[in-house]
VMD Tcl script that builds the backbone (N, CA, C; Angstrom):
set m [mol new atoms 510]
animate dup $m
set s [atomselect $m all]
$s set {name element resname resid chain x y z} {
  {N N UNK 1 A -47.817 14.735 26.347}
  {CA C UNK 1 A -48.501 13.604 26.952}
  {C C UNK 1 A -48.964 12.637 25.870}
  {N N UNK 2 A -48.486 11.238 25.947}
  {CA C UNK 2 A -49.585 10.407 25.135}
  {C C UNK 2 A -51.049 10.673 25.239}
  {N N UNK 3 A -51.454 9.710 24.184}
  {CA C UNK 3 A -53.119 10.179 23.659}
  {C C UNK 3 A -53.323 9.521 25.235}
  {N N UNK 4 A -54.654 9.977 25.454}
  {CA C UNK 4 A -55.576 9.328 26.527}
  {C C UNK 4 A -54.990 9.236 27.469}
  {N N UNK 5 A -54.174 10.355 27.745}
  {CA C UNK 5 A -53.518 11.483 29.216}
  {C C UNK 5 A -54.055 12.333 29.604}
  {N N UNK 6 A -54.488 12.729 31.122}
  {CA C UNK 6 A -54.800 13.339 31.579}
  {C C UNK 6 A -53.799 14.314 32.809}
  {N N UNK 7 A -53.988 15.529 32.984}
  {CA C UNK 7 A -52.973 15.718 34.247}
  {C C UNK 7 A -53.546 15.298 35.133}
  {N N UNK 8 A -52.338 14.944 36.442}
  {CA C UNK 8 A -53.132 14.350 37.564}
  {C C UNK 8 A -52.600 15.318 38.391}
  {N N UNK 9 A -53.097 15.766 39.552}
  {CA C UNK 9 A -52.535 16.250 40.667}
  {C C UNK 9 A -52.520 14.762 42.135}
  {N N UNK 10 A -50.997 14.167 42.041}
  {CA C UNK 10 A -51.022 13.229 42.953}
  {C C UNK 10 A -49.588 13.277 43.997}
  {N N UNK 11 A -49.706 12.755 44.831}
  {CA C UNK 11 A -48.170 13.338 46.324}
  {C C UNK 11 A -47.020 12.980 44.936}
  {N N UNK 12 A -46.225 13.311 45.557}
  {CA C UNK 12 A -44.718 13.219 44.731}
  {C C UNK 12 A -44.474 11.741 44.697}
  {N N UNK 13 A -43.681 11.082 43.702}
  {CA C UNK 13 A -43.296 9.859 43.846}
  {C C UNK 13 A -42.356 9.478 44.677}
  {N N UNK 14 A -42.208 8.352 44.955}
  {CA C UNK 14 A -41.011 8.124 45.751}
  {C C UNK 14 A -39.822 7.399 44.788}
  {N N UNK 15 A -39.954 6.979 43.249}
  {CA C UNK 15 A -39.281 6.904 42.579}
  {C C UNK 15 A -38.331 6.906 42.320}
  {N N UNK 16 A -37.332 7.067 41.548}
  {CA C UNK 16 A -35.995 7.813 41.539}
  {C C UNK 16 A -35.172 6.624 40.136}
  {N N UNK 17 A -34.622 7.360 39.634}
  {CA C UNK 17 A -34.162 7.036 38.685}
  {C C UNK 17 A -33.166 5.351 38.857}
  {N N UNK 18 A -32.653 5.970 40.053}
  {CA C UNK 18 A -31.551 4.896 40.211}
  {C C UNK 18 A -31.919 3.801 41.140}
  {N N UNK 19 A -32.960 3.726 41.420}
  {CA C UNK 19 A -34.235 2.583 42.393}
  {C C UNK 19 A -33.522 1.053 41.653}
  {N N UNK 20 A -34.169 0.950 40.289}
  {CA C UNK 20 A -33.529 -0.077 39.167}
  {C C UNK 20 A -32.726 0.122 38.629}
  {N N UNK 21 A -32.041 1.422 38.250}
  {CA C UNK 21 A -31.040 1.336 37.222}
  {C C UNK 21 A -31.410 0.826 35.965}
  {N N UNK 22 A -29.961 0.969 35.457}
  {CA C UNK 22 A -30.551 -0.351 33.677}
  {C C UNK 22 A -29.895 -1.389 33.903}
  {N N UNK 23 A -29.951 -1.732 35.762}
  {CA C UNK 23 A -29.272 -3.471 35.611}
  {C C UNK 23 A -30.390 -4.669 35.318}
  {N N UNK 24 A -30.069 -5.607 34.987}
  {CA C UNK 24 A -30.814 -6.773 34.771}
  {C C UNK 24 A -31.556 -7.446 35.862}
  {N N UNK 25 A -32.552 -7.470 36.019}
  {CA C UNK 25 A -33.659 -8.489 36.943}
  {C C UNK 25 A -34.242 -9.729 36.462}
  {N N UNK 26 A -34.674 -10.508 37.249}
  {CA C UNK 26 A -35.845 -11.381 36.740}
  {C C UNK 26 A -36.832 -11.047 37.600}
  {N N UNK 27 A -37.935 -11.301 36.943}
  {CA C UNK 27 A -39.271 -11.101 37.838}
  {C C UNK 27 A -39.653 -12.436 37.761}
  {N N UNK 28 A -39.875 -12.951 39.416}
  {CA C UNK 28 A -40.120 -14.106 40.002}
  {C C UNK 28 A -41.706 -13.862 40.427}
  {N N UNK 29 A -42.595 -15.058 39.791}
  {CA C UNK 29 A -43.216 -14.988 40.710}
  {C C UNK 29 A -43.356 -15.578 41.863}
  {N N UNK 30 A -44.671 -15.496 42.836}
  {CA C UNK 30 A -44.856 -16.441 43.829}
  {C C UNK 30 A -44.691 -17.184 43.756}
  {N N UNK 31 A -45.468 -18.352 43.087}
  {CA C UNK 31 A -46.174 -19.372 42.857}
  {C C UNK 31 A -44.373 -20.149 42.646}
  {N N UNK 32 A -44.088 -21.160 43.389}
  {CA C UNK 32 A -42.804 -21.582 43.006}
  {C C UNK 32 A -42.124 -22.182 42.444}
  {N N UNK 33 A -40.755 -21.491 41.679}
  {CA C UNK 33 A -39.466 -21.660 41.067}
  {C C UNK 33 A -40.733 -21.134 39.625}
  {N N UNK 34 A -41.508 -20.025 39.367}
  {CA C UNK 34 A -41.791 -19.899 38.249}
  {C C UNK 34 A -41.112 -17.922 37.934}
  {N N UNK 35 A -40.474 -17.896 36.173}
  {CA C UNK 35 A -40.236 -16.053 36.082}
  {C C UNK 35 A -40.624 -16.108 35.004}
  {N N UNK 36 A -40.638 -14.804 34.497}
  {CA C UNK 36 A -41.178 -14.277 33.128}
  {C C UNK 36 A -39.950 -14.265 32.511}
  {N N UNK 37 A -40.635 -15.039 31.383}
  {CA C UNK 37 A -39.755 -14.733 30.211}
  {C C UNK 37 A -40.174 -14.993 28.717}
  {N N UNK 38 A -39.368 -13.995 27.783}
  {CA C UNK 38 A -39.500 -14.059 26.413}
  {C C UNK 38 A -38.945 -15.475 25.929}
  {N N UNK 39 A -39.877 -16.251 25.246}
  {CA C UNK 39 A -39.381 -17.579 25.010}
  {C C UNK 39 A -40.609 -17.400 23.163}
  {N N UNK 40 A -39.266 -17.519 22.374}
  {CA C UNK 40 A -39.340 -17.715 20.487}
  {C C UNK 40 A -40.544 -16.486 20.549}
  {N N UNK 41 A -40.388 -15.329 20.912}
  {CA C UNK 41 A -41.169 -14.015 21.018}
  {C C UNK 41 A -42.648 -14.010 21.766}
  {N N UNK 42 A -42.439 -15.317 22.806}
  {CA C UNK 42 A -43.574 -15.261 23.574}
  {C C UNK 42 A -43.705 -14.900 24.941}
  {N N UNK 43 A -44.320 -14.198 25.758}
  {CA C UNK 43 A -44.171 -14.063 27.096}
  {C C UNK 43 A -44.891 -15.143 27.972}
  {N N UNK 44 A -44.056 -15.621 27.958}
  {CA C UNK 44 A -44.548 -16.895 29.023}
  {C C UNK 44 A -44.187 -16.883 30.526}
  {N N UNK 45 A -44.819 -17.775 31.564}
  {CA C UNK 45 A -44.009 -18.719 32.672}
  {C C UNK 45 A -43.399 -19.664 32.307}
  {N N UNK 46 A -42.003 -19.680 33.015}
  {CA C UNK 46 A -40.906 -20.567 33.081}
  {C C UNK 46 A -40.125 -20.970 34.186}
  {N N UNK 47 A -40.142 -22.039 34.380}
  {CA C UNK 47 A -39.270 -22.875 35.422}
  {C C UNK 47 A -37.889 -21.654 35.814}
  {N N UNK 48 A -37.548 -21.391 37.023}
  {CA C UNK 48 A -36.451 -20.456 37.336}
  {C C UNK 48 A -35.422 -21.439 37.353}
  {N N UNK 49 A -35.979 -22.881 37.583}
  {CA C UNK 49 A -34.639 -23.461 37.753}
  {C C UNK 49 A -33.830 -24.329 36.294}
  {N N UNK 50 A -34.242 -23.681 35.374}
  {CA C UNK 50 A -33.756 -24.376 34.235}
  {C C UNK 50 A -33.873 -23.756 32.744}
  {N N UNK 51 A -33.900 -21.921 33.102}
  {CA C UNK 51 A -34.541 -21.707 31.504}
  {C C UNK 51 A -32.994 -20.786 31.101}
  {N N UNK 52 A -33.067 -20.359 29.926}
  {CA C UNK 52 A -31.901 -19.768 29.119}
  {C C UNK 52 A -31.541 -18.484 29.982}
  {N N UNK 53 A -30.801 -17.703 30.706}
  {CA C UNK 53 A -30.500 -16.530 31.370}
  {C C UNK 53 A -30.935 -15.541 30.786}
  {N N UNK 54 A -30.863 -15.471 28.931}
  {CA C UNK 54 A -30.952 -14.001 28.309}
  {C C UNK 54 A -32.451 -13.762 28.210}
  {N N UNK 55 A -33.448 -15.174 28.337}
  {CA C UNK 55 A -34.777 -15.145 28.151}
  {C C UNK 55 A -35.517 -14.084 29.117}
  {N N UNK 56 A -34.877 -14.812 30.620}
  {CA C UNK 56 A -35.572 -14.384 31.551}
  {C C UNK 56 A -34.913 -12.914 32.181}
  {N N UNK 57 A -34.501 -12.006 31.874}
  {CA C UNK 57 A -33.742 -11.045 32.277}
  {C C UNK 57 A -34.391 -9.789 31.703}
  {N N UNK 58 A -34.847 -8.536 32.468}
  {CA C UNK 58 A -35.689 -7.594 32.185}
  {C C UNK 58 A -35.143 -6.514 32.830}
  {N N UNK 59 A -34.945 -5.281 32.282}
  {CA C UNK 59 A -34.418 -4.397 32.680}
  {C C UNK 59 A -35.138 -3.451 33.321}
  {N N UNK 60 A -35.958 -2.618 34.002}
  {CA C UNK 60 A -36.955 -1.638 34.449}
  {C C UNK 60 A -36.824 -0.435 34.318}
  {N N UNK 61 A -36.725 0.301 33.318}
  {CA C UNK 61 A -36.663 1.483 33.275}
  {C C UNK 61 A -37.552 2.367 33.282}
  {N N UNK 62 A -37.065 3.365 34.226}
  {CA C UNK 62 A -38.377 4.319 34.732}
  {C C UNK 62 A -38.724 5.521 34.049}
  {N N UNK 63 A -39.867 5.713 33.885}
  {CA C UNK 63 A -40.896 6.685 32.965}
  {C C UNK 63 A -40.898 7.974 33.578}
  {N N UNK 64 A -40.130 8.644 33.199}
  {CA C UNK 64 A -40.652 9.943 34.373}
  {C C UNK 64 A -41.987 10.882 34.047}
  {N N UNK 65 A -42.476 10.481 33.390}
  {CA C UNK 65 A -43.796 11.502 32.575}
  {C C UNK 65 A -44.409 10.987 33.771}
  {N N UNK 66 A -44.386 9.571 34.242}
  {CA C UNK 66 A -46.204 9.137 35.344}
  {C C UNK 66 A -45.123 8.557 36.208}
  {N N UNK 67 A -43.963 7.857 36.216}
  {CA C UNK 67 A -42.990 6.990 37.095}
  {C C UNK 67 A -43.876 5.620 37.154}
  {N N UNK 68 A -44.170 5.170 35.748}
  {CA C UNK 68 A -44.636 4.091 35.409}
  {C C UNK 68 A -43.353 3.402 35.267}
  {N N UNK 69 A -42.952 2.274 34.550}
  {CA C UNK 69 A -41.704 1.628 34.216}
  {C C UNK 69 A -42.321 1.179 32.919}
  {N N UNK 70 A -40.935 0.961 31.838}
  {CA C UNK 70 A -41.094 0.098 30.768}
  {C C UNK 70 A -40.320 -0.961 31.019}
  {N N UNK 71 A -40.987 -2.498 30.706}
  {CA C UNK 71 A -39.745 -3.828 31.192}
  {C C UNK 71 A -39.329 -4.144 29.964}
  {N N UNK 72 A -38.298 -3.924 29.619}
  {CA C UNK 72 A -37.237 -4.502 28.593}
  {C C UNK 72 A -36.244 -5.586 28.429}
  {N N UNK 73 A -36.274 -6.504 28.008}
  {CA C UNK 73 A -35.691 -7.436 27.295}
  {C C UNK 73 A -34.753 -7.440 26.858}
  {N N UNK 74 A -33.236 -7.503 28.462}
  {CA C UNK 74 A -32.329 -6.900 26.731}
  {C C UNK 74 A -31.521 -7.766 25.700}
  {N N UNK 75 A -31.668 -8.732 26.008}
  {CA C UNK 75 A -31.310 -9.869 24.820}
  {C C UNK 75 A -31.980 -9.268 23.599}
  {N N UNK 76 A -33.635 -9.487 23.494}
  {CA C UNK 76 A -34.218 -9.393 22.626}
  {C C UNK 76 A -34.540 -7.807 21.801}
  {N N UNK 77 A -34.276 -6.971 23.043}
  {CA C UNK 77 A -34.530 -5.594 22.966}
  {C C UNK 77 A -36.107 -5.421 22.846}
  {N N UNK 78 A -36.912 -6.099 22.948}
  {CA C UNK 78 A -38.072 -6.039 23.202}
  {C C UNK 78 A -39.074 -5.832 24.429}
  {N N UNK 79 A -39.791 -4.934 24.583}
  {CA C UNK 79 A -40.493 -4.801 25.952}
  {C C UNK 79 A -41.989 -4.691 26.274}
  {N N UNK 80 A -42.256 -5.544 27.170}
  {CA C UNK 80 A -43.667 -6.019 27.715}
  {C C UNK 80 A -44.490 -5.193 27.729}
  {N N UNK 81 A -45.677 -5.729 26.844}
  {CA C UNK 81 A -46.886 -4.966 26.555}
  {C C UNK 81 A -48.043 -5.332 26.540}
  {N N UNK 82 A -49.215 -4.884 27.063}
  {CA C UNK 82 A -50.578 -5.532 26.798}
  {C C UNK 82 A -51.117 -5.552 25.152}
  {N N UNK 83 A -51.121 -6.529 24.355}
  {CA C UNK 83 A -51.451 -6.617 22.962}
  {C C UNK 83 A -52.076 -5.743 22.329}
  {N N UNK 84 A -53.513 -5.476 23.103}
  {CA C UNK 84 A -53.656 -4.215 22.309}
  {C C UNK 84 A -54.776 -3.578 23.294}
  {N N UNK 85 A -54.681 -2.270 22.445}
  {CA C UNK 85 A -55.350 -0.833 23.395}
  {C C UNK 85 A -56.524 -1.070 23.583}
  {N N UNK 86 A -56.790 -1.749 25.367}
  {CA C UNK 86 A -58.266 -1.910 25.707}
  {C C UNK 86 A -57.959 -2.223 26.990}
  {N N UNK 87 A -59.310 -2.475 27.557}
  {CA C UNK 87 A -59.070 -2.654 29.301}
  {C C UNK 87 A -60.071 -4.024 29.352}
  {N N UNK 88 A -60.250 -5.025 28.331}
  {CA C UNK 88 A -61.060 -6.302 28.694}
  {C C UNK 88 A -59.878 -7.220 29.412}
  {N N UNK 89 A -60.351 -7.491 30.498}
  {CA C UNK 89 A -59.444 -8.656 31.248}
  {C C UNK 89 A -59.093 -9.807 30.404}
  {N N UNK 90 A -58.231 -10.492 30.402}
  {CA C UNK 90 A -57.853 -12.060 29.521}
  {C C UNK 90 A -56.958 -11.313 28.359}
  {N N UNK 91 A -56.570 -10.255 28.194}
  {CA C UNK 91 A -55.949 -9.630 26.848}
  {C C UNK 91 A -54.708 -10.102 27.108}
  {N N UNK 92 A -54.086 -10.796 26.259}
  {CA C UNK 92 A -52.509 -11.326 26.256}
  {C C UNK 92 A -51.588 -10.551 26.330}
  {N N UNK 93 A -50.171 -10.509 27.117}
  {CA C UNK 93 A -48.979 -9.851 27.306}
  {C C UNK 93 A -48.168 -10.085 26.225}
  {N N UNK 94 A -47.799 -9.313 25.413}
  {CA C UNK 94 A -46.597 -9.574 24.344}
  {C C UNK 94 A -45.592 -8.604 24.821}
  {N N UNK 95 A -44.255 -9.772 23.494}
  {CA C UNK 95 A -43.240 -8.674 23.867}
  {C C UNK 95 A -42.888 -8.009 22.227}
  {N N UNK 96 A -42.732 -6.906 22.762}
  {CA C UNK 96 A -42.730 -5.422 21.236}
  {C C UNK 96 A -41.938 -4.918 20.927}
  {N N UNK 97 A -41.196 -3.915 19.507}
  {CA C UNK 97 A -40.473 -3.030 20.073}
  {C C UNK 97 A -41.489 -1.831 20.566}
  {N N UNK 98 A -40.458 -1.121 21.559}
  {CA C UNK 98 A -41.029 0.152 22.509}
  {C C UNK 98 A -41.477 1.469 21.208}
  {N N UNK 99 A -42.721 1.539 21.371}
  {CA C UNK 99 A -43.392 2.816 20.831}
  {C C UNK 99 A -43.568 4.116 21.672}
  {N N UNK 100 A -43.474 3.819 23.203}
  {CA C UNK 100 A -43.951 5.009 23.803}
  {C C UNK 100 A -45.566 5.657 24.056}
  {N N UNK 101 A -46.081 3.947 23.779}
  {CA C UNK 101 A -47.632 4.004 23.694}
  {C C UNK 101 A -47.827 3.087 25.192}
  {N N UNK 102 A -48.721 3.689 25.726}
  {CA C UNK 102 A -49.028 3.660 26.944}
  {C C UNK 102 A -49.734 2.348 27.976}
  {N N UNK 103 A -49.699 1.350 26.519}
  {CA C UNK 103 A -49.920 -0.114 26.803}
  {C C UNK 103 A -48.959 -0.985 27.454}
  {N N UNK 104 A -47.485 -0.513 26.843}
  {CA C UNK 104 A -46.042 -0.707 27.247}
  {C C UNK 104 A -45.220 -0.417 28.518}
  {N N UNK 105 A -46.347 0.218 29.283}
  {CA C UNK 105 A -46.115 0.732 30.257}
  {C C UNK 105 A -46.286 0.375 31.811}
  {N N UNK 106 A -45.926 0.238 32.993}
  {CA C UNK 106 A -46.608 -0.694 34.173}
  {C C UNK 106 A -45.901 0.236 35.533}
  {N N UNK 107 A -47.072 -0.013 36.091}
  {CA C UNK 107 A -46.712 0.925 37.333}
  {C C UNK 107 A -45.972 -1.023 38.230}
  {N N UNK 108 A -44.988 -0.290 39.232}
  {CA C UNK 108 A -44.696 -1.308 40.114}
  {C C UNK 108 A -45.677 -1.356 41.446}
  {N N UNK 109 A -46.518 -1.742 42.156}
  {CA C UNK 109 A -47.581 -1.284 43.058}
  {C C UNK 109 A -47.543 -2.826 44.112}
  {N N UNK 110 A -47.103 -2.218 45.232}
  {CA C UNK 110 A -47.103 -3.092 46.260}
  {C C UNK 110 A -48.243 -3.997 46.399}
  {N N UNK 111 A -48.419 -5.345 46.809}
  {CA C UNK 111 A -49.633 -5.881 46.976}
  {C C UNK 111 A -49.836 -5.831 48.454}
  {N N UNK 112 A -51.393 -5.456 48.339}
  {CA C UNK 112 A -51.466 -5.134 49.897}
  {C C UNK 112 A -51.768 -6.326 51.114}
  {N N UNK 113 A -51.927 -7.057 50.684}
  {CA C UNK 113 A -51.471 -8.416 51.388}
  {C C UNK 113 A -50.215 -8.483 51.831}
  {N N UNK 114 A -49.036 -8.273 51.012}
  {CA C UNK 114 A -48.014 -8.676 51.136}
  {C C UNK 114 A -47.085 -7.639 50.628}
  {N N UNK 115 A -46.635 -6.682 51.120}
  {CA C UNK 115 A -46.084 -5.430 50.576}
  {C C UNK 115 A -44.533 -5.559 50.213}
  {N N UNK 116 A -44.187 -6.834 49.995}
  {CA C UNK 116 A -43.038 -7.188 49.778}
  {C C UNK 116 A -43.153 -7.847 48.414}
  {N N UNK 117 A -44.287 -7.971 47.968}
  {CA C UNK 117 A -44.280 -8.338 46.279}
  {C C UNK 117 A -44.908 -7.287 45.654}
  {N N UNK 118 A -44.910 -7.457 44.644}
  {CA C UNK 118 A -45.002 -6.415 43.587}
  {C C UNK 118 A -46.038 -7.056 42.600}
  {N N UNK 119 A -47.182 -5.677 42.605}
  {CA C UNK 119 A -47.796 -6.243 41.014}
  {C C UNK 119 A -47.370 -4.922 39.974}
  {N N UNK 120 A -47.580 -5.765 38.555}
  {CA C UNK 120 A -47.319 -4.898 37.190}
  {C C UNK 120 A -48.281 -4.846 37.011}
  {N N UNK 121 A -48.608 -3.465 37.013}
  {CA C UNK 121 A -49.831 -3.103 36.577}
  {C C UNK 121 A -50.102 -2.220 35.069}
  {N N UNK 122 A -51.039 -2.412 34.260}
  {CA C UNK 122 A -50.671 -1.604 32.807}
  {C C UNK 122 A -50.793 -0.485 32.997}
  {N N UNK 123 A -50.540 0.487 32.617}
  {CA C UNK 123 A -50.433 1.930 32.761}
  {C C UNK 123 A -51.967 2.237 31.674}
  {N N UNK 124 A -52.323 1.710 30.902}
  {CA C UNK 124 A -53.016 2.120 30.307}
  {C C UNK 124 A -54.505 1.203 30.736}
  {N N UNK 125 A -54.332 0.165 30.909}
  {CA C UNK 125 A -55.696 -0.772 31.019}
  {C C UNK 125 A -55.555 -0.647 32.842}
  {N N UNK 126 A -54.784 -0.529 33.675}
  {CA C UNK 126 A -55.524 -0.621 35.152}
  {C C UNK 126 A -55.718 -1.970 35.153}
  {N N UNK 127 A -54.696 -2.984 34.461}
  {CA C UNK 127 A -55.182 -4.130 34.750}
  {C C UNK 127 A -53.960 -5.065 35.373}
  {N N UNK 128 A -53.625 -6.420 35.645}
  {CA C UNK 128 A -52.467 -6.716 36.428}
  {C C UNK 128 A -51.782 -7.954 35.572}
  {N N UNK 129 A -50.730 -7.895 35.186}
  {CA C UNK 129 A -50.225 -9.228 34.860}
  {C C UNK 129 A -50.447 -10.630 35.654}
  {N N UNK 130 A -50.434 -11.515 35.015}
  {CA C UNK 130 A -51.189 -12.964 35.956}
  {C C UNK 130 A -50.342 -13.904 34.163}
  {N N UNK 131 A -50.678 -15.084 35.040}
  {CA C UNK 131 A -50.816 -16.175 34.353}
  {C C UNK 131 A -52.221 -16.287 33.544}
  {N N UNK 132 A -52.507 -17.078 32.512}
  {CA C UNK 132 A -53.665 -17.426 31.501}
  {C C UNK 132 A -54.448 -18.491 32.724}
  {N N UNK 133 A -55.331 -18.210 33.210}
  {CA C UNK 133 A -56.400 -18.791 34.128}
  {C C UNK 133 A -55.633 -19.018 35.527}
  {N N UNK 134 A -54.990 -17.758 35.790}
  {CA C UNK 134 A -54.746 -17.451 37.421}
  {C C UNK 134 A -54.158 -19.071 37.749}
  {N N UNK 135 A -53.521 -19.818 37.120}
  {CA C UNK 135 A -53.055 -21.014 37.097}
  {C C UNK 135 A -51.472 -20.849 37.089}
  {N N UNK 136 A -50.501 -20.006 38.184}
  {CA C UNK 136 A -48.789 -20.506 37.303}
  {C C UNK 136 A -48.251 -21.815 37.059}
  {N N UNK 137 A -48.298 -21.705 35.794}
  {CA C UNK 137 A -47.433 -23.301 35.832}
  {C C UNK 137 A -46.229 -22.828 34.639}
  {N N UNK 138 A -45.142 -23.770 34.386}
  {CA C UNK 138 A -44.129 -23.548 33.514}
  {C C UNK 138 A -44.765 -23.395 32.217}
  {N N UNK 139 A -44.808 -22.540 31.217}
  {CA C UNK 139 A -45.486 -22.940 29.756}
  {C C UNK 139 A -46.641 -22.270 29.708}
  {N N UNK 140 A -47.298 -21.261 30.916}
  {CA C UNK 140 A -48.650 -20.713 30.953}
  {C C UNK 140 A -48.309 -19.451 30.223}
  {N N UNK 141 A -49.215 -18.802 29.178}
  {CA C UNK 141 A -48.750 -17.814 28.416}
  {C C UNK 141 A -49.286 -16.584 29.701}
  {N N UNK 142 A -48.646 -15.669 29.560}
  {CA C UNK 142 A -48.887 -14.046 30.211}
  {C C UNK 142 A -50.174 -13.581 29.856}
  {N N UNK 143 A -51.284 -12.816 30.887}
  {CA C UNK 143 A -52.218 -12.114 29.994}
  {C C UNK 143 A -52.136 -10.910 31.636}
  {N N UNK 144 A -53.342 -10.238 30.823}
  {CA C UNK 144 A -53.861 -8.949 32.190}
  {C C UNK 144 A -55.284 -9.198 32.611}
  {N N UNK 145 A -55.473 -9.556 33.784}
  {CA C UNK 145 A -56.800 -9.340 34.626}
  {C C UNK 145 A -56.468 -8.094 35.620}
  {N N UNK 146 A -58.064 -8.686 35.905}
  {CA C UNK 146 A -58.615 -7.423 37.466}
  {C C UNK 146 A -57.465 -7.964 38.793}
  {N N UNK 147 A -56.835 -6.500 39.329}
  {CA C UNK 147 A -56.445 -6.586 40.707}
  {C C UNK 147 A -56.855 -7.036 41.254}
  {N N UNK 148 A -56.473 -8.021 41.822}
  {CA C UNK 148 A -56.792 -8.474 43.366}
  {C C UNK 148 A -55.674 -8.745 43.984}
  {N N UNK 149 A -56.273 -7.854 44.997}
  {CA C UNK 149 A -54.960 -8.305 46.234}
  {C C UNK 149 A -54.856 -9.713 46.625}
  {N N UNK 150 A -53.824 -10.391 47.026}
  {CA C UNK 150 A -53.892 -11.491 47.320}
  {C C UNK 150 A -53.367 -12.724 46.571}
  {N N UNK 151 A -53.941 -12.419 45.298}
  {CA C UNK 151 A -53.918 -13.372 44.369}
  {C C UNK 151 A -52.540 -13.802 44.265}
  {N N UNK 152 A -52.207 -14.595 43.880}
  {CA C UNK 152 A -50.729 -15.402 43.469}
  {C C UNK 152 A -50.106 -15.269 42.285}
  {N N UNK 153 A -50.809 -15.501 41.292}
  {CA C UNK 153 A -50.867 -14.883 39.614}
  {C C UNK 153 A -50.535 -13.578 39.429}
  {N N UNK 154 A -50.821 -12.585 40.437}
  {CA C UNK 154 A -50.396 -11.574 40.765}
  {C C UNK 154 A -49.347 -10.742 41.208}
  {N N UNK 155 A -49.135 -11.853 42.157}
  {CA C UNK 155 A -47.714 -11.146 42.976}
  {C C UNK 155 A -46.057 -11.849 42.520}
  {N N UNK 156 A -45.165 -10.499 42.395}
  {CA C UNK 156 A -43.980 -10.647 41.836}
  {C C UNK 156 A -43.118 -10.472 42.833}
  {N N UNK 157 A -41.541 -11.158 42.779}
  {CA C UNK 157 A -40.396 -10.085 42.963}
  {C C UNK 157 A -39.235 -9.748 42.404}
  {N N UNK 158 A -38.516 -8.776 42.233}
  {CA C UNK 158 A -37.397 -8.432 41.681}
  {C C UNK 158 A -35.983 -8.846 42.031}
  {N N UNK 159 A -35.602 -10.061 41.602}
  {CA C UNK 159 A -34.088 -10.495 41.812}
  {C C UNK 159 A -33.186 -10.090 40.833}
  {N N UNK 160 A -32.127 -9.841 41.425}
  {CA C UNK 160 A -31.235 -8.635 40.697}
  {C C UNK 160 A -30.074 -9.842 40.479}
  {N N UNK 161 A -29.959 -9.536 38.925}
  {CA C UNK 161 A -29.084 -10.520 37.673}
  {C C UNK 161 A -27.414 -9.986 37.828}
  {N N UNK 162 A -27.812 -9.068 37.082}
  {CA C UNK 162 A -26.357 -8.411 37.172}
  {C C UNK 162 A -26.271 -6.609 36.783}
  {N N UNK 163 A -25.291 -6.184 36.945}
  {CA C UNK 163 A -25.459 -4.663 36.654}
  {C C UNK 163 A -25.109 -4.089 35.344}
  {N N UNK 164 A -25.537 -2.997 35.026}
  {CA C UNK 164 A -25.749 -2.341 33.578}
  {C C UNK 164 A -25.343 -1.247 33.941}
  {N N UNK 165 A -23.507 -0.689 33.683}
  {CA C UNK 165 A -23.535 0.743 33.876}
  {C C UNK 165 A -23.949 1.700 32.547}
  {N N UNK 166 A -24.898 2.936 33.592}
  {CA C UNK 166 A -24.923 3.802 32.455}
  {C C UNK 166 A -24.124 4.241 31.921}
  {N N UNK 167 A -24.045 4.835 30.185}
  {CA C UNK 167 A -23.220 5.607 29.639}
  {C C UNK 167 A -22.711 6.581 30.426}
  {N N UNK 168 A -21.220 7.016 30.945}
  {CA C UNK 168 A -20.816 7.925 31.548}
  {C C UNK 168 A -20.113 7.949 32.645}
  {N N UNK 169 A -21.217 6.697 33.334}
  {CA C UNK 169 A -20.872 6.253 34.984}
  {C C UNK 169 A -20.061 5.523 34.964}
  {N N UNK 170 A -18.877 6.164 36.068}
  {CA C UNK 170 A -17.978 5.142 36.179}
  {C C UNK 170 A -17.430 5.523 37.971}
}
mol reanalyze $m
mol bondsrecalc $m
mol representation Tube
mol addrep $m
């Protein structure tokens, strides 16, 4: 277990390896024509209708230790992380290489408003990806606040880019 693991006794996941695959997504948010993307090693919002393909493209691969996900970058090979180890709201989203440290990590968690979007939540801080002052606009850098259902800054969805076969599969 990483540091500052505990066992949990919780129902089984509904998970499964092959949910995402290692094909390519963008994560869209609400707020419209805005996705995440790595732009000159920054995690920003960006216009969906006009940014570079390799920027905005994130792969989801699933954690089986908690069935958290790590989002990866695979242009850059870099993957989305809360900056550093703490749970103060406003802490900026970077993109890293993968350590296997538990900042890097995000559960996918339905919003209960709207159970058809998705929030990223950190695996380690309990906190939610958003825009820098709950504001999406093109150019707004990534950070983590408090859940709230509802919120817009909050809620994601997963549009599927193209496919990534695994080694083997054919």
């Amino acid at each position: 277990y990483a540091l500052g693991r505990e066992v949990l006794k919780l129902p089984r996941p509904t998970a499964t390896w092959d949910l995402y695959s290692d094909s390519s997504y963008h994560l869209d948010n609400v707020s419209p024509g805005l996705r995440l993307a790595v732009v000159d090693g920054q995690v920003v919002f960006t216009a969906a209708s006009n940014p570079t393909a390799a920027d905005t493209e994130w792969q989801l691969l699933l954690n089986y230790r908690d069935y958290s996900y790590r989002l990866r970058n695979p242009a850059s090979g870099l993957c989305l992380a809360q900056a550093s180890v703490g749970t103060a709201p406003g802490t900026a989203v970077v993109a890293q290489t993968y350590t296997g440290l538990p900042q890097q990590d995000w559960f996918l968690v339905p919003d209960a408003t709207a159970p058809s979007h998705l929030r990223l939540v950190n695996s380690y801080s309990g906190l939610a990806l958003q825009s820098q002052g709950n504001s999406p606009a093109a150019g707004a850098a990534a950070i983590v606040d408090t859940v709230t259902d509802g919120r817009a800054g909050q809620q994601w969805t997963t549009d599927f880019v193209h496919y990534y076969p695994k080694k083997g599969v054919a």
